[in-house]
N, C-alpha and C positions, 0 to 999 in steps of 0.2 A: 696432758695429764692433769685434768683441771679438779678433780678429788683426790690428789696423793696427800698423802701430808708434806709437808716441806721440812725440813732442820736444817740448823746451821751447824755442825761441828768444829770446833778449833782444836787443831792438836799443836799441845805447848812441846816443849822438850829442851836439851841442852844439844850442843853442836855436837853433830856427830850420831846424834840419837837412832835417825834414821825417819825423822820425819817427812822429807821430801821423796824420800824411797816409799813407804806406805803410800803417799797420796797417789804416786804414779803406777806403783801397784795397781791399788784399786781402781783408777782409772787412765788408761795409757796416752790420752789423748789432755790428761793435765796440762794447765799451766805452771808457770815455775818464771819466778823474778831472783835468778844466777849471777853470782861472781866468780871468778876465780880467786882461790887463796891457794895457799901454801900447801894445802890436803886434798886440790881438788877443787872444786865448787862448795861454794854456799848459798842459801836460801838468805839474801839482803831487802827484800820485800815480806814476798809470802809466796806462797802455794796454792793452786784451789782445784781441786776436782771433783767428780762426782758419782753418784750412785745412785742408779735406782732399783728397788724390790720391793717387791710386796707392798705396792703400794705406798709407797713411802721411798721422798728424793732426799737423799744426804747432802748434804752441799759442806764439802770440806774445807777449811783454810789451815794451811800451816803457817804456822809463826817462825818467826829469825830467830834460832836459837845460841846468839850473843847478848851479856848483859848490856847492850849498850842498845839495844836496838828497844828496849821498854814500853817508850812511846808505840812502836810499831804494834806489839803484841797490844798495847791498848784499846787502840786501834780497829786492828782486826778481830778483837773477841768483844766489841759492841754488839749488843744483840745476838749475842749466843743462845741458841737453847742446851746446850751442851758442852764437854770440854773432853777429850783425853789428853793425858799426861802419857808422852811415849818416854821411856826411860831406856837406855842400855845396861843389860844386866851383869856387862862385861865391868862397867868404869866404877869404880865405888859411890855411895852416896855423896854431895857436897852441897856447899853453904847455897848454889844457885839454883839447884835442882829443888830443896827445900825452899825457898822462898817461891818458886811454882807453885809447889802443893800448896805454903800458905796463902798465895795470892788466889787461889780458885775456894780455896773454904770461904777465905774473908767476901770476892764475891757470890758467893752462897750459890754456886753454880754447879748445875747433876755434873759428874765427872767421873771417870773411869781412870785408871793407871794402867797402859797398854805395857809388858815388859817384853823387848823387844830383842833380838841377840841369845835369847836362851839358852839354843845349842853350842853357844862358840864354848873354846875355853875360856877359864876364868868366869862364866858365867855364877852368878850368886842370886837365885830369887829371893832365899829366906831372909837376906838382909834387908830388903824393900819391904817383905811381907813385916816385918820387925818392925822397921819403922816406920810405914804408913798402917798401922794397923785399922785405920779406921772405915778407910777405902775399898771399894772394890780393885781388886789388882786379877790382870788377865795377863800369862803369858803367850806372846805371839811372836809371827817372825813375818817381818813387814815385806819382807819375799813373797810370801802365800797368798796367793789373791783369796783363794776360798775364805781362808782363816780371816783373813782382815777383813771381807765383805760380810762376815757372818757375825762375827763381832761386834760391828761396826752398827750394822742393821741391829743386832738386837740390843745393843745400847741405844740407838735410835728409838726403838718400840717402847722405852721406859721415860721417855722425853716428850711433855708437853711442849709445842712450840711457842714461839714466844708471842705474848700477846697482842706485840702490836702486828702479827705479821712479818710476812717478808716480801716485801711490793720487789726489794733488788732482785728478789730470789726466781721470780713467777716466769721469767722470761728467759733464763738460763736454759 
């Protein structure tokens, strides 16, 4: 696909969010760097899948959604042309989920707010729309392959790629 465009997508989040669910949504043949904890598995690496439409390849990374893994999300949003923030709309706003949102303004990166969880109970959108007022916020449910691939793509379509390229990316 030597005319697509290429992007890089990183989606931040808090544990539990449902980030590693989305990537493997969207594509089933993801990778995924797994631990076992106490809930289950978590994402101690990253995540990466992908997606192609319309001319245009997503190239996804999910980030470790513990504060201790930092460096890692560093890391892996090098060379972003993009970002979502996936939030569960079940758990209330907190001090870590806000230092995402400030950490993607301060690097001045396009970003989207995936809200994710919608239907469960306890679900709250208007307290996110409240307090990210500044962002685009999308309610989804990282189950829906349609929803996330359509989202996801037209987030994509409002995204200059990055300009040095993606030499990692061409051979994916």
């Amino acid at each position: 696909m030597p005319d697509e465009k290429k992007c890089k997508i990183v989606v931040f989040g808090a544990f539990g969010a449902g980030k590693t669910t989305l990537i493997k949504t969207v594509d089933p043949v993801s990778h995924h760097i797994e631990a076992q904890c106490a809930g289950g598995t978590t994402t101690i690496a990253l995540d990466f899948g992908k997606l192609h439409a319309n001319g245009c390849g997503i190239y996804i990374f999910g980030t470790p959604g513990q504060e201790r893994y930092e460096f890692a999300r560093e890391i892996i949003g090098k060379g972003m042309d993009g970002a979502i923030l996936l939030i569960d709309a079940t758990s209330p706003p907190d001090a870590f989920i806000q230092h995402l949102y400030d950490s993607l303004i301060d690097a001045k990166v396009p970003f989207r707010i995936f809200l994710n969880k919608c239907n469960r109970p306890g679900a709250d959108q208007k307290r996110y729309q409240d307090l990210f007022k500044s962002a685009p916020i999308r309610p989804v449910s990282a189950l829906d392959r349609g929803e996330i691939a359509a989202a996801l793509l037209e987030f994509a379509m409002t995204l200059e790629p990055h300009p040095s390229g993606h030499p990692h990316l061409a051979e994916h």
